[in-house]
N, C-alpha and C positions, 0 to 999 in steps of 0.2 A: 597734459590735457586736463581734461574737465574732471574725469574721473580719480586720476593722480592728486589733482588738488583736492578735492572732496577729502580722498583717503587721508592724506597728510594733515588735513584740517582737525578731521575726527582723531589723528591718532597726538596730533600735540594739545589740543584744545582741553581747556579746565572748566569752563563754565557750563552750568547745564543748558542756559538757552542757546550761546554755541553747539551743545550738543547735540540738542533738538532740532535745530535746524539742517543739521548737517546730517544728520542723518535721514530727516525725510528728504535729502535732496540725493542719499548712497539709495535708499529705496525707492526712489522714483526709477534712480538707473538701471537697478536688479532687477524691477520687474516687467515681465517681458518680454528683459532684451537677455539671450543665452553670453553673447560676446562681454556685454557689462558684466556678467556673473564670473565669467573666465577671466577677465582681468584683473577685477576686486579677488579672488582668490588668488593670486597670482602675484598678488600686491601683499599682503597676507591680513585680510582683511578681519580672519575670523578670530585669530588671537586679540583683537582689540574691540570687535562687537562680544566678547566673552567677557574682556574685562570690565566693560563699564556695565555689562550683566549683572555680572557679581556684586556689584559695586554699589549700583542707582537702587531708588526706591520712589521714584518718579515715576507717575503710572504715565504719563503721555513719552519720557524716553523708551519706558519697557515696552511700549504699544510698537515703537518706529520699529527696536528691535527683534521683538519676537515677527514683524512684519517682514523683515528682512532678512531673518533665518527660514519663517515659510516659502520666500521665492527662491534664495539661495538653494532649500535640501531637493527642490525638482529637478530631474534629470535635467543634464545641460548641453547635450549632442541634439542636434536638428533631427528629424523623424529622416530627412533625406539624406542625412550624412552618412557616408559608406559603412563606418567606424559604428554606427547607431545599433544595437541590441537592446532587446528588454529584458532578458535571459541570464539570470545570474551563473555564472560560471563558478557554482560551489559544492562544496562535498555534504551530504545527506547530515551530517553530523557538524558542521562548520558554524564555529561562533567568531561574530565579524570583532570582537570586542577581546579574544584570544590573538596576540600577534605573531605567535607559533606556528599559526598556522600558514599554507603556501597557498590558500585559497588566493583568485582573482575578483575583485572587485567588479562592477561591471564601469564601465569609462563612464558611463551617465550617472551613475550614484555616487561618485567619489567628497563629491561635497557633502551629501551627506553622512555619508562614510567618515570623513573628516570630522564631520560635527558630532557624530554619536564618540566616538575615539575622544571629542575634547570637552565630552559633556555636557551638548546643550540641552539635550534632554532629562538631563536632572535638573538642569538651573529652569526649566520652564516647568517643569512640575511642581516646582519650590513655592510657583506664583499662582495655583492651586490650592484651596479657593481664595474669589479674590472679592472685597466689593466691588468694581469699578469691571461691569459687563462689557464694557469695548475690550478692556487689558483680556477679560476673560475667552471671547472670542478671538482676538487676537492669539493669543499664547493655545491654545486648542488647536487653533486652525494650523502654527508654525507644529504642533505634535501631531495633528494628521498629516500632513505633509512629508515631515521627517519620517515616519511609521508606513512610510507608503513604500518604503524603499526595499528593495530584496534584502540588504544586508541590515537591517534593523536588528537590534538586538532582543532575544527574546526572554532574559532573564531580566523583567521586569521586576521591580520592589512592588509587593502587593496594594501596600499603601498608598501608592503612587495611583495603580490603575483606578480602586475604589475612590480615590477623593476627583479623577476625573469623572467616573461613572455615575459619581452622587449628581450630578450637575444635569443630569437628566429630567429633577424633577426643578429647573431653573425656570423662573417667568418668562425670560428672552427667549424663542422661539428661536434664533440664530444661534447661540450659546445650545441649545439641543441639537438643531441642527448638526456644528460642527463636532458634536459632543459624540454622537450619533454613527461618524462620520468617522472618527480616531477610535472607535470601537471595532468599528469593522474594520478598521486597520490597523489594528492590533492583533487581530488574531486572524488576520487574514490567511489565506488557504489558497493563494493562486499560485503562489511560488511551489506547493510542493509537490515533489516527483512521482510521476503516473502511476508506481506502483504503489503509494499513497492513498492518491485522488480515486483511483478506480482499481479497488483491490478485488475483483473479479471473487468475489465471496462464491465458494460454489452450494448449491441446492445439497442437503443430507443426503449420504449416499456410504451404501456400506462399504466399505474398508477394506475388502476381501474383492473388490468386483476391480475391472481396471478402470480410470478415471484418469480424467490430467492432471497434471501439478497443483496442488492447491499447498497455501502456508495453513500450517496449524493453528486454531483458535486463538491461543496465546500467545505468541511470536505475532497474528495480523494484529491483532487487540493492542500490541503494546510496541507499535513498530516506532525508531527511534525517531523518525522526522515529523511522529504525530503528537512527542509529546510535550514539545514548548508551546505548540498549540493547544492542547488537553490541558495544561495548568495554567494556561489563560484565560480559557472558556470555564474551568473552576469555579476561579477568583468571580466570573460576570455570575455565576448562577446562587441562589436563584433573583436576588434582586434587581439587576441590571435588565435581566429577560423580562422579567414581569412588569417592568416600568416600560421598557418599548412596548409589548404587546399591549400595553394600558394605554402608548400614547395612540396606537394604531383604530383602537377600538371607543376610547372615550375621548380624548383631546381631540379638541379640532384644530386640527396644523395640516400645514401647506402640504399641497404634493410631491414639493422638495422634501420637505422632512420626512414623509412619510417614505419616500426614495432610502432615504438615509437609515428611518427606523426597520425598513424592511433590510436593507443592505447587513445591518448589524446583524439582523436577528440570523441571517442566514449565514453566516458567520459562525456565532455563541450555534449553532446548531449544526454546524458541517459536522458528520459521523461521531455525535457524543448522543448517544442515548441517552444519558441523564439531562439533557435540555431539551430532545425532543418530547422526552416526556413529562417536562414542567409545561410544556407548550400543549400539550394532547391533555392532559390532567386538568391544565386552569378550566379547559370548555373546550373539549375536544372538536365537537361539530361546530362552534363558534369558533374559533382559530382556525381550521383549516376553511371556512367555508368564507370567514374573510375574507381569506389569500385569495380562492379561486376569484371572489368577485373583484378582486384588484383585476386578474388576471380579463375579466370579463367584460366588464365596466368603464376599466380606463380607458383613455384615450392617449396616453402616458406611454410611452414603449418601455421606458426606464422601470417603470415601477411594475408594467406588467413582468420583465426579467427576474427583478428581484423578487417579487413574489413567484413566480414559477419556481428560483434557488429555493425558496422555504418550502414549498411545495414537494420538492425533491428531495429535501431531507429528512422532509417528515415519514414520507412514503418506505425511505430506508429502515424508518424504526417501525414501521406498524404494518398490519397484514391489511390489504384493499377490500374494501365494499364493493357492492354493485356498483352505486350511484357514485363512488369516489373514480374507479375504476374506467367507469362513462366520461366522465368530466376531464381525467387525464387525456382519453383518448379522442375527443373529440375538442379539447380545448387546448389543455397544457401542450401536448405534442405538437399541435400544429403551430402553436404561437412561438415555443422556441425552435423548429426548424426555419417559420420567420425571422425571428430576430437573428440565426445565425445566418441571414443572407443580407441583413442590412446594409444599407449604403451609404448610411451615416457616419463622416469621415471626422469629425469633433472627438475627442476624447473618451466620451460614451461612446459610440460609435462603437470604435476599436474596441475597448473595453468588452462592450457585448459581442462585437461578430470573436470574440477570442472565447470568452467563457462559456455563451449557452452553447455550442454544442457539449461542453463538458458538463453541463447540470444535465440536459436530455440523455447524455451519456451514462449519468450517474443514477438518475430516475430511472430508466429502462434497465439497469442491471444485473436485477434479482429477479424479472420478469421478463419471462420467455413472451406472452401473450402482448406486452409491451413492444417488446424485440418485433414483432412479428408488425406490427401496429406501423412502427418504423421504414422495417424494409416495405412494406401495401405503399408508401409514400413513392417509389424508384431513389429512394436514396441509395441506396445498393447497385443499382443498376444504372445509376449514373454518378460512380465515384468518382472518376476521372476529373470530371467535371467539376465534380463536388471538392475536390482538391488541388485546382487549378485557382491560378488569381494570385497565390498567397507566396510570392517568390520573395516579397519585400522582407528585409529580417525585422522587421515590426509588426510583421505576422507571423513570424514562425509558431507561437504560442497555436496561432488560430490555427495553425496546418497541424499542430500535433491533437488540439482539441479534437479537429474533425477527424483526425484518424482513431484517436481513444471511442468516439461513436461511432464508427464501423465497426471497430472490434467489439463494443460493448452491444451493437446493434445483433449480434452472429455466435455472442458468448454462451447465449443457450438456444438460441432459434436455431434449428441446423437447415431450413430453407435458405435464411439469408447469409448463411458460409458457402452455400452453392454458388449464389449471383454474385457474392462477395470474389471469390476464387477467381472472375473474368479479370477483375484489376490488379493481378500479382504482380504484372511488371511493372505497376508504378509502386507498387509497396514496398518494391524489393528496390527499387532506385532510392528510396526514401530512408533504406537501412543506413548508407552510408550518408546520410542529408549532414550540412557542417553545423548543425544546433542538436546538440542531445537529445532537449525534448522530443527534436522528429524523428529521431532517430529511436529513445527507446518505446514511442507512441507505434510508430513502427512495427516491432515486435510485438507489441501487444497484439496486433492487428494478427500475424503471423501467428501466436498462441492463440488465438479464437479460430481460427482456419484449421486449424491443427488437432484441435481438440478430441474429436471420436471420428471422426471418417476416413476409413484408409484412401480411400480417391483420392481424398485434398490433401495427403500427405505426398501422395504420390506425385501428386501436383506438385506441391512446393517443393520439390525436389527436380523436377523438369523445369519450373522457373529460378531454381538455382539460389536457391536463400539460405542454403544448410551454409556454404562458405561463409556469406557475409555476416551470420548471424554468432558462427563461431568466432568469427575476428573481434565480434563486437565482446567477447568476452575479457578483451586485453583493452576496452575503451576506458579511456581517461572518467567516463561518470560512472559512481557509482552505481545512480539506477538504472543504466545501459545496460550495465553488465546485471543486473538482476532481472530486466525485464528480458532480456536475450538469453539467460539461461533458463528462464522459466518457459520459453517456447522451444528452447533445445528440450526440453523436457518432455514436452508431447511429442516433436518430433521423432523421438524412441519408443512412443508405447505404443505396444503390442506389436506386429508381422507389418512390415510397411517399407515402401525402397528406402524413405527417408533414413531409419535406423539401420538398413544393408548398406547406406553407402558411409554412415557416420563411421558404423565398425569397423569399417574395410580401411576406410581414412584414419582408424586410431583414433577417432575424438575424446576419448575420455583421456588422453594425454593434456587436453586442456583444461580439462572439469577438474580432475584430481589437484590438482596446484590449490583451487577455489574452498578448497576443504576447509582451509586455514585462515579464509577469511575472518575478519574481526565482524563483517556483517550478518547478523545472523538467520537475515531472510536469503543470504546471497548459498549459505551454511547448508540452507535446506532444500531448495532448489538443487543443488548441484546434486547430495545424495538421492534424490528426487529422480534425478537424469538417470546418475550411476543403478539403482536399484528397476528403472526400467528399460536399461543398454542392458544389464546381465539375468534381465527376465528372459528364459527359454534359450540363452544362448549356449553356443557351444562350449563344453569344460576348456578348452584351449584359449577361447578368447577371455574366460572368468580369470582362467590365469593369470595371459598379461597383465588383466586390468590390477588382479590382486599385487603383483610385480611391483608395480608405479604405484600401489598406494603405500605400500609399505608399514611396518609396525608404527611405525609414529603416528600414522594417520588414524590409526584404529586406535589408539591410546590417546589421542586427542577429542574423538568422535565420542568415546564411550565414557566420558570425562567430561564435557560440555558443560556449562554451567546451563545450560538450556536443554532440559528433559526431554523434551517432542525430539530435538537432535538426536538425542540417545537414542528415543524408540527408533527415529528412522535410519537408524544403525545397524540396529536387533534387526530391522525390518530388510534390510540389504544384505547382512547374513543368512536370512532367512533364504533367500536369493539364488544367492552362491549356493548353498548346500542343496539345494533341488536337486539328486541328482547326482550331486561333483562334490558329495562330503570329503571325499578323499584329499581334494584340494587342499582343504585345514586340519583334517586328523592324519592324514598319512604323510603327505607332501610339503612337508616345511619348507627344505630343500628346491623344492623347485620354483616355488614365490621369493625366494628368499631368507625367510623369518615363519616362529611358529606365533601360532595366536594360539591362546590356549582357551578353546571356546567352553571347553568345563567350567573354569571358573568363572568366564564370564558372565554365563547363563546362571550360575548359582549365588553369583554378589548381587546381579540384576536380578533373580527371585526373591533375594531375601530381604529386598526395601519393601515388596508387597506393592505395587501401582499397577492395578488393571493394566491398562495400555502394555505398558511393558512385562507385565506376567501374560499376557494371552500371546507378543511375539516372541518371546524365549521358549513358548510349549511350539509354537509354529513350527522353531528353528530346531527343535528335538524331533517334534513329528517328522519333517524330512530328514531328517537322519538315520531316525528310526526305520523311515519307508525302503532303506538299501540295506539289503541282506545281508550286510558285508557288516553293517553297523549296528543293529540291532541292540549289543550288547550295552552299545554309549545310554540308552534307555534304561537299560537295567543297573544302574547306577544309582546304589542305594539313598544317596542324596538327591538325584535326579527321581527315583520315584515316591522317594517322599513328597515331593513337590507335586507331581504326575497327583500322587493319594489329594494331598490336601483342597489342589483346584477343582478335583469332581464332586466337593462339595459348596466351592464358593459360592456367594450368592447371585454372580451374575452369571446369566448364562451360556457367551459367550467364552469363559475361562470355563466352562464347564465341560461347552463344546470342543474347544479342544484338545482340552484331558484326554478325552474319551478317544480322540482322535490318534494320539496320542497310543494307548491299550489297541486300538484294533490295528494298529500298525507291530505293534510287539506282539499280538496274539495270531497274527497272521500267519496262516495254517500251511507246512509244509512238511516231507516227510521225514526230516532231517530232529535228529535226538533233542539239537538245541530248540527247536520250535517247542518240544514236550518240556523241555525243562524251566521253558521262561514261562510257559501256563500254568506248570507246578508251581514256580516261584510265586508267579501272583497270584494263583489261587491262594496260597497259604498266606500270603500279607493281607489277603480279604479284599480285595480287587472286585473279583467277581459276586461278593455278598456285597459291593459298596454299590456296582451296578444294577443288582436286583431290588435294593431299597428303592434307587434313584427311579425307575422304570414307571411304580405308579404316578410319579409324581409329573414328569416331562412327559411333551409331547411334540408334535411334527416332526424336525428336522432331526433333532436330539435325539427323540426317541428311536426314530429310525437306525442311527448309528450306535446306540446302547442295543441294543437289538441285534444288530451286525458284531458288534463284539461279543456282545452273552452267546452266540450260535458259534463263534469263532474257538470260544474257551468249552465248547461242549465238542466240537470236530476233532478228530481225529484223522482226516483224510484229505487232500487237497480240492479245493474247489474253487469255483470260478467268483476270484476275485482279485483284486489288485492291492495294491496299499495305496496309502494315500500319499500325495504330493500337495503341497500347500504354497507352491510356487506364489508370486505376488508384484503386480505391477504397482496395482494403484496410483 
């Protein structure tokens, strides 16, 4: 056929205007048509468009080809084809350009796939910069194209990106354009996984009170799928930001480019503080006040979107105005819960009915008064609804967006977890949906329900989501199982059916395996679960659990090359011992294995790190607080530590010093009570708390107080010890 001779033309032919010709007559066929592009591959078409790559220096052949490799690198399955996904089926950590690895391709990227694997994207950077502005726009457009793809590689040569990004300040308006265009597709952000895009940061909140699941500051800050994106957005700052924002505000260019300069920026800007604040720095009320009047002004739906993206990322980095605040809620909100109802079936289209609800997702997140903004709309109160339509797998994305704005819409508003709770049974149909995304968006949805109201736990447990949500722990994606454990999480904290029926079932048979994950958000979550399944439970059930974890797990845990791990180790020791010391200082035997928690409270004192000296005095003070134990306090190395923290400088290692002495001074009428206030009277204990006394006040003092009266009694009175139990 036509095609066959084409190929065989191009792959014997020596001449270059042979070449030229034949080749605009292989890209007439590719583009277009999906069936020409499956057969020219299939012919093997790419090993000989590479070679005469290498080769030529013809700026009208490089033109045909880099023409050719941009229709080639687009998805080539029909939108209607059963086999059609947009969903890359890969792991959090997965480089397409590593062949070790057992990742799956997605069947519509393979060509590209192919191409990055043979290089075409070094040979079209080569041709960066060029004089001849057609070659240059051509070869841009075939690097946006190819960069569009899930499996793009993202260890870019920096050189590379910067001699594309200089091209910014090019006279041709179309060379920006496309330039504009492969920027935001470079460091694009649509591919990564929920727990990623919408990392449910929670509001400062003490440590000591109970709360849901949150990851630790430095674990969210440096999570592994953000950071080929993070040294992407780098390399563009600050030049690349400052030259869009410049075409935005002084060029006059088209409202396609303008589509394009805002698509970047919002981009260089997705959760990097250091760009939103070159953004907020160059002309803080001029740059944000831009955007909103895209958002106002246009008549553009494309650029109102993308400027709503900048808008919502800005907001993430900066605390709201009045008049910012007004303008979100009477403009930005409503214009993206428009655009996510669009009907626009063109490539834009999709595009937006998939991403704004995840930018209004992402904008309402740290804002309860937002949240609330949201559910006033009946978006809550008509989910069903709101998540119906999207059964094609060319929306799955769209159906996982719209559920990450339900959960994000209820993450701190607790009216909208109320109206939210009426749609559990389409929530819980959607845990087992056959597309990850919906599946771990899903769960998020379920840890925002979950969060503090015993009702709604008790709910999600008559709608029956504890099962599916634990199966989803053994789920082939990684972030499945990280967003499923992280709502297994809440479903255990505090008094609630959801955690009587987990225990009853043994769930932490499943958690503990997870220990030893290599993920180290997945690492924290799961002690996260374990340390509030063994809050206030019974010594028999601490048992098993300690049983199944066995010494390894403790010696893995407390070994972590990740700190925050450690502490939330100390912090589930802490735990266990409420209570049920007995468990690790008498009962070796009956877990199994001894832990020998002396030395490990005394290695972890003597690095000195807040965090983890204020929960090793925790995990003494409940030791201290059993009668039976007292003596572990009095442990000359133990109170030398106990001495040194009632003078630290912060006051929370102060606080529990103190805590600490009024549980060993605790008055009873037995010889050893008189001989442990001898002791500390004489190591200067009670002269270290009468210094301390002018100096503290409230809560402190209160309890300095309680012990100076503890160490002058002689007689029992009504008091307790203290327990320092801890969900958090």
């Amino acid at each position: 056929d036509a095609e066959t001779k084409a190929f065989m033309g191009l792959k014997q032919c020596e001449g270059e205007s042979d070449q030229l010709q034949i080749l605009q007559s292989v890209k007439n066929f590719v583009i277009g048509s999906v069936m020409s592009k499956n057969h020219f591959m299939q012919l093997g078409l790419l090993p000989v468009l590479k070679d005469i790559m290498s080769k030529s220096t013809t700026d009208e052949i490089l033109i045909q080809l880099a023409d050719c490799v941009a229709s080639l690198s687009l998805p080539t399955l029909p939108p209607d084809s059963e086999n059609f996904r947009i969903e890359p089926n890969l792991s959090l950590s997965h480089d397409p350009m590593d062949t070790s690895t057992s990742a799956v391709i997605p069947t519509e990227e393979q060509n590209a796939y192919e191409m990055f694997k043979q290089g075409f994207h070094t040979l079209l950077f080569q041709l960066v910069p060029n004089k001849n502005t057609c070659l240059l726009k051509s070869v841009v457009r075939a690097l946006t194209n190819l960069f569009s793809a899930s499996c793009a590689p993202k260890d870019i040569v920096e050189d590379n990106i910067l001699k594309v990004s200089a091209l910014l300040n090019h006279e041709d308006e179309l060379v920006v354009y496309y330039t504009a265009q492969f920027l935001a597709r470079v460091c694009s952000s649509r591919f990564l996984p929920a727990s990623t895009v919408l990392p449910f940061v929670p509001q400062e909140s003490s440590i000591d009170l109970p709360t849901s699941t949150r990851l630790p500051k430095d674990i969210l800050e440096s999570q592994s799928a953000l950071m080929p994106l993070r040294k992407i957005q780098s390399i563009l700052l600050p030049d690349a930001l400052r030259i869009l924002l410049h075409l935005l505000k002084e060029r006059p260019i088209s409202k396609l480019s303008q589509c394009a300069a805002l698509d970047a920026i919002s981009q260089i800007t997705f959760d990097n503080s250091d760009s939103a604040e070159i953004v907020l720095d160059s002309d803080a009320t001029s740059a944000i006040s831009v955007f909103i009047e895209f958002v106002k002004q246009s008549e553009n739906v494309l650029l109102q979107f993308y400027a709503c993206y900048c808008i919502a990322n800005l907001i993430r980095a900066q605390d709201l105005s009045e008049n910012l605040l007004k303008a979100i809620r009477l403009l930005v909100i409503p214009t993206l819960l428009r655009i996510s109802h669009t009907e626009r079936n063109d490539s834009h289209g999709i595009m937006m009915k998939e991403v704004a609800p995840l930018v209004l997702a992402r904008l309402i997140e740290k804002h309860s008064n937002l949240q609330q903004t949201v559910v006033e709309t009946g978006l809550l109160t008509n989910a069903t609804a709101f998540l119906s339509g999207l059964e094609s797998p060319t929306l799955y994305r769209a159906l996982a967006n719209r559920l990450l704005l339900l959960a994000s819409s209820c993450s701190l508003y607790i009216g909208g977890r109320q109206i939210l709770a009426g749609s559990l049974s389409v929530v819980r149909s959607l845990l087992t949906h056959s597309s990850s995304f919906v599946r771990a968006a899903a769960c998020r949805v379920v840890q925002s329900l979950s969060r503090s109201l015993k009702q709604l736990r008790t709910s999600l447990v008559d709608s029956q989501v504890v099962e599916p949500l634990f199966a989803l722990l053994s789920d082939s994606s990684p972030d499945v199982k990280l967003n499923a454990s992280a709502a297994i999480c809440n479903l255990v904290l505090a008094f609630s059916a959801s955690k009587d029926e987990i225990i009853k079932s043994g769930g932490w048979k499943k958690l503990i395996p997870l220990l030893q994950s290599s993920c180290v958000e997945l690492r924290c979550n799961i002690l996260w679960a374990l340390r509030n399944m063994i809050y206030a439970t019974e010594g028999a059930v601490k048992r098993e659990i300690l049983t199944e974890m066995g010494a390894k797990s403790w010696e893995l845990l407390f070994s972590d090359d990740h700190v925050d791990i450690q502490i939330q180790t100390m912090v589930l020791v802490r735990n266990v011992v409420c209570k049920d010391s007995v468990l690790l200082l008498e009962e070796p035997a009956s877990i199994g294995y001894h832990l020998d928690i002396r030395k490990i409270l005394l290695d972890k004192l003597a690095v000195g790190r807040t965090e983890m000296t204020r929960q090793c005095l925790f995990v003494i003070c409940n030791i201290c607080s059993e009668f039976n134990y007292k003596s572990f306090g009095m442990d000359e190395e133990i109170l030398g530590y106990i001495r040194k923290s009632l003078t630290h400088p912060e006051e929370c290692i102060r606080h529990v010093a103190v805590l600490c002495l009024i549980n060993l001074t605790w008055v009873s009428l037995d010889n050893e009570t008189v001989s442990r206030k001898r002791t500390l009277k004489e190591l200067g204990f009670e002269e270290i708390l009468l210094s301390l006394k002018p100096k503290e006040s409230g809560r402190l003092l209160e309890q300095i107080n309680t012990c100076l009266s503890q160490f002058t009694t002689s007689f029992p009175f009504n008091t307790t010890d203290v327990n320092m139990d801890m969900v958090d």
